[in-house]
C-alpha atoms as a printed R data frame, in Angstrom:
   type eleno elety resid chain resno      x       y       z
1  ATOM     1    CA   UNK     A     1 43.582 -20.162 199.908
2  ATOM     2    CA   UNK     A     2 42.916 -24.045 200.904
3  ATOM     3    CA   UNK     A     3 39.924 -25.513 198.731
4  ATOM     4    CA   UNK     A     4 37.497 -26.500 202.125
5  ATOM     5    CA   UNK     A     5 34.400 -28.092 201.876
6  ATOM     6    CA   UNK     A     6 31.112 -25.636 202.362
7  ATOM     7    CA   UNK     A     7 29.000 -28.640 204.066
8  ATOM     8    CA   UNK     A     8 29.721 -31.775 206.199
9  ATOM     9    CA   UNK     A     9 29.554 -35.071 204.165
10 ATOM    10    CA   UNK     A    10 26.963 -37.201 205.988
11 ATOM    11    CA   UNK     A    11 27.518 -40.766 207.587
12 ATOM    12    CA   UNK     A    12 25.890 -42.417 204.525
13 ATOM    13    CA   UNK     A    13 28.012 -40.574 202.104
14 ATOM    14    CA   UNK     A    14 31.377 -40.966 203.841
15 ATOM    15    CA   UNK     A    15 30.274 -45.367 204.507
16 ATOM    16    CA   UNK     A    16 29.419 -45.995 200.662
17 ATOM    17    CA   UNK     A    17 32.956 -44.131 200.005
18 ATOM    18    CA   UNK     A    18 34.867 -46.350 202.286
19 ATOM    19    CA   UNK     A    19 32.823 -49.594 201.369
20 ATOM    20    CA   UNK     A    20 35.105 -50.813 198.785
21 ATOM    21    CA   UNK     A    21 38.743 -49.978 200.895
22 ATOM    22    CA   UNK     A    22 38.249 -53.390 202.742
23 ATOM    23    CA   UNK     A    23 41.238 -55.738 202.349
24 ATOM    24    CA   UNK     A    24 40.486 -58.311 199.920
25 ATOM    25    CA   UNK     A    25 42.086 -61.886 201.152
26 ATOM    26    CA   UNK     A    26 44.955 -63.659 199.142
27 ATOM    27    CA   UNK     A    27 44.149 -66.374 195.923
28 ATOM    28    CA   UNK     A    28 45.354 -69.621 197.415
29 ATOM    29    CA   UNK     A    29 45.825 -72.577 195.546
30 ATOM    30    CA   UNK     A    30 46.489 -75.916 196.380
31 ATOM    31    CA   UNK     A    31 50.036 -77.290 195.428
32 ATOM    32    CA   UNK     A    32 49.380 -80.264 192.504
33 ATOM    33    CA   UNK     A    33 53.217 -81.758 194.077
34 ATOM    34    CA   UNK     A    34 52.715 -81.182 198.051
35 ATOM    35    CA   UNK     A    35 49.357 -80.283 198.430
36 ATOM    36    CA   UNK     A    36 49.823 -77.329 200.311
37 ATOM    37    CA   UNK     A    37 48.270 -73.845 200.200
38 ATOM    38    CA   UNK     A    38 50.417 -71.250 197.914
39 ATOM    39    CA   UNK     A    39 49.787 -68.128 196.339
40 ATOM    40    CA   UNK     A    40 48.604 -68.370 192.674
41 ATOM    41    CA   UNK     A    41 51.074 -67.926 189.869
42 ATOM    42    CA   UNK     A    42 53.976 -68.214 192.447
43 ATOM    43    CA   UNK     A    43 56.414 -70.940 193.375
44 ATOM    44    CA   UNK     A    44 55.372 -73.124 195.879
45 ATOM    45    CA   UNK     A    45 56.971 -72.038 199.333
46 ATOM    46    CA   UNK     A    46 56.861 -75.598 200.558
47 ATOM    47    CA   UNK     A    47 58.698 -77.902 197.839
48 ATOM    48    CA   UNK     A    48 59.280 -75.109 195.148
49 ATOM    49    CA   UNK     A    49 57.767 -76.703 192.167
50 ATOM    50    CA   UNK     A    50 55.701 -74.416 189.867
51 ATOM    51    CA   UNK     A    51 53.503 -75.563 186.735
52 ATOM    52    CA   UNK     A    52 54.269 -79.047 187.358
53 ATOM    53    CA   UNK     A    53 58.432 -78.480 187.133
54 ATOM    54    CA   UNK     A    54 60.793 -78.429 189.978
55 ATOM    55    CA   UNK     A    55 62.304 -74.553 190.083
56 ATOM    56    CA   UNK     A    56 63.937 -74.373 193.117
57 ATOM    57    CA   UNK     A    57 65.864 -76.550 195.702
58 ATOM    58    CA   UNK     A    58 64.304 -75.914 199.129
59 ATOM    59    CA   UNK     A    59 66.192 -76.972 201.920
60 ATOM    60    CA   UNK     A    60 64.456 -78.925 204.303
């Protein structure tokens, strides 16, 4: 036998559950080299400099 529930879960019930499955948006920072927006603790996309060092050679 399948475990079922015996009752319905109301509307109330079932909201408060989902409340907290919203997508929570990305930590952008701003680039201290370029001044664009990057993820945090990642190399820059735009000029690839990370912690105030040159890591990678991004072609232009």
């Amino acid at each position: 036998m399948t475990p079922l529930p015996k009752r319905k879960h109301s509307k109330g019930r079932r909201n408060r559950r989902r409340a907290h499955d919203a997508l929570q948006s990305k930590q952008l920072s701003v680039c201290a080299n370029c001044g664009e927006l990057h993820l945090s603790h990642c190399i820059c996309e735009h000029c690839g400099h990370y912690g105030g060092r040159s890591i990678l050679e991004v072609e232009r």
